[in-house]
C-alpha positions in Angstrom: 115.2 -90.6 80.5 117.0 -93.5 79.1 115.6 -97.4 78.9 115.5 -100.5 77.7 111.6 -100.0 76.9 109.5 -96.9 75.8 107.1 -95.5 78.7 106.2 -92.2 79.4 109.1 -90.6 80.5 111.7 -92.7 78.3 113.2 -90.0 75.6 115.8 -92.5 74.3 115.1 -96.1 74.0 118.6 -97.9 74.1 120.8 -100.7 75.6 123.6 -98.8 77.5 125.6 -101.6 78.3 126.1 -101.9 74.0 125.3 -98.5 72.7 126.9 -94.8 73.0 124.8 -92.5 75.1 123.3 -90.4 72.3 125.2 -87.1 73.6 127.8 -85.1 72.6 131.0 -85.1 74.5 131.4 -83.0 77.2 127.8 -81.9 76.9 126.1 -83.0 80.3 126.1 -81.2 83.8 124.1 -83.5 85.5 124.2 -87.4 84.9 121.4 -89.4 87.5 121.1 -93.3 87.9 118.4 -95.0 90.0 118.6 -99.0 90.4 120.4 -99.6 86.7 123.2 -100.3 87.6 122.6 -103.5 89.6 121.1 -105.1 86.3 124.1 -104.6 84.3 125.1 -107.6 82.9 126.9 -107.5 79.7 130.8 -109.0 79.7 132.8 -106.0 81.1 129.9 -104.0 82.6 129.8 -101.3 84.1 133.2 -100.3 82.3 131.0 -99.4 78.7 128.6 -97.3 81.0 131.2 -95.8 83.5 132.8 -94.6 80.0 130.6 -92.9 78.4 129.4 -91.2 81.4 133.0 -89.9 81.4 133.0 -88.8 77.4 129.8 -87.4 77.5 129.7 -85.2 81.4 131.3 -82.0 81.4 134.8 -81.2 83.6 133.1 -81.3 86.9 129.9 -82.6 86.3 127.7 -84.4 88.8 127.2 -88.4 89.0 124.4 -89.4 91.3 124.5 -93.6 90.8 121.6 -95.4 93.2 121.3 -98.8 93.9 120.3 -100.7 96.5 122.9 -102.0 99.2 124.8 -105.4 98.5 124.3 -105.8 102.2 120.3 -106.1 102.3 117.7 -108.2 101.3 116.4 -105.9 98.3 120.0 -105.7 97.0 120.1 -109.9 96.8 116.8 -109.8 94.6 115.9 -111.8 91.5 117.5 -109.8 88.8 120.3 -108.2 90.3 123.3 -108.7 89.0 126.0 -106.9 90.9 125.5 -106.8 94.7 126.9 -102.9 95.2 128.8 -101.7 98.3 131.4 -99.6 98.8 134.1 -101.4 97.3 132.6 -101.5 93.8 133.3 -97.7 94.3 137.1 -97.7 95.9 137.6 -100.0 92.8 135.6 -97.8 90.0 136.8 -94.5 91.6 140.5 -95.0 92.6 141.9 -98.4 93.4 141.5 -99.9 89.9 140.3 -97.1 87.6 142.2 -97.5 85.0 140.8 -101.2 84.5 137.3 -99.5 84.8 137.6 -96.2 83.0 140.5 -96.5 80.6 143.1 -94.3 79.7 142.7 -91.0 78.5 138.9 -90.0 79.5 139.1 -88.4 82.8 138.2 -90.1 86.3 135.9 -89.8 89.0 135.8 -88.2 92.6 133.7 -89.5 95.0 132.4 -86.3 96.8 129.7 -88.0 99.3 127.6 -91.1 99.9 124.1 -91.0 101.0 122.6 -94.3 103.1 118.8 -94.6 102.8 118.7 -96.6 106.2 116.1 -98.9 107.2 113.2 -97.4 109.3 114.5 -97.2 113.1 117.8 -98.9 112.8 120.0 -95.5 114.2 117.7 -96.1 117.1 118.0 -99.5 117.4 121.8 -99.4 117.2 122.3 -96.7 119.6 119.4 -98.9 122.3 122.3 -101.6 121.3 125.2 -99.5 121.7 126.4 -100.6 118.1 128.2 -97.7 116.4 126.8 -96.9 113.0 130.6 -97.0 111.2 130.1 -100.9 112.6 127.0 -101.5 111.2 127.7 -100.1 108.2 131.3 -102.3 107.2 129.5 -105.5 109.1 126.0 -106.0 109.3 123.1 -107.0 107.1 119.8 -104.7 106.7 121.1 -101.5 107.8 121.1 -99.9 104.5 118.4 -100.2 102.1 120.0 -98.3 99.6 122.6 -96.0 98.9 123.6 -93.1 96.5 127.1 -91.9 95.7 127.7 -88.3 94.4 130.6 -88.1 92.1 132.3 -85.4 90.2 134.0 -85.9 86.9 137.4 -84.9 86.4 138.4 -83.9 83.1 142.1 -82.8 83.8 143.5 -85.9 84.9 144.2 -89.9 83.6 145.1 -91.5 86.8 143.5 -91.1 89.9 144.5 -89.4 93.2 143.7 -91.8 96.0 142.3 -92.7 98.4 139.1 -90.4 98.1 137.3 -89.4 101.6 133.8 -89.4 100.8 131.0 -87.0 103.3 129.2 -90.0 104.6 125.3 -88.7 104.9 122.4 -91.0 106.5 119.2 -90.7 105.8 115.7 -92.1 106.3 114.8 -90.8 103.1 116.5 -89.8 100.1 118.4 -85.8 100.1 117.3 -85.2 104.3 120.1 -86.0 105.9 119.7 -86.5 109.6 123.4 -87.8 110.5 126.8 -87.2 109.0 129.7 -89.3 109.4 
């Protein structure tokens, strides 16, 4: 675990906004995030984080990056800094990667996104006979939070778009009840 504060399960006490990840390159299989991201604040952030993901995850290494929805209540908390949907991800992953990620370090490919939807909403839609793709692009507080799943590609400098994530709902995080 890395943080800005020593607790219990914190190994590495850093700022990763201003600091390299203290791992080697190419030396990481598996690279998990849970609600960071949204506090990122330094000028240019994520793009110092996104980067040394890149440097230090292995050629087809996993990215699991959690936060909550832009479109919900939790996501507009105090302390927040970025409000993340999709788009953040078109940008990071494919639209504008080399802005995010550089030249020269490898890209991203967003393999599947996981929604942690609010209790009851699938059924509420469907009583409402609003499709879920709607409520997902349009409405507020259908999505508590959401995961994407990416892969690092070490072969290439430029990515190949557009990606076609799996699109997974869930009531809670890894059971899937509903893919898109």
């Amino acid at each position: 675990g890395i943080d800005l504060a020593p607790a219990p399960a914190v190994d590495h006490v850093m700022d990763i906004e201003r600091e390299p990840l203290p791992f080697a390159d190419h030396s990481v299989d598996y690279i998990y995030s849970s609600h960071t991201f949204e506090h990122l604040e330094a000028p240019g952030s994520p793009c110092q984080t996104l980067r040394e993901i890149i440097r230090v995850g292995r050629h087809a290494a996993t990215v699991e990056i959690w936060t909550p929805s832009g479109k919900s209540d939790p996501g507009l908390l105090f302390g927040h800094r970025v409000f993340y949907t999709e788009t953040h991800w078109k940008h990071i992953c494919y639209e504008y990667d080399g802005f995010y990620l550089g030249d020269g370090l490898g890209r991203f490919h967003w393999m599947r996104t996981q929604y942690l939807l609010y209790p009851g909403i699938l059924e509420t839609l469907d009583a409402l006979k609003i499709p879920i793709e709607f409520a997902l692009t349009h409405m507020m507080n259908v999505v508590l939070e959401f995961g994407v799943f990416l892969a690092i590609d070490k072969t290439i400098h430029k990515a190949r778009a557009p990606h076609h994530p799996i699109r997974e709902l869930c009531y809670e995080r890894y059971r899937v009840i509903r893919t898109l």
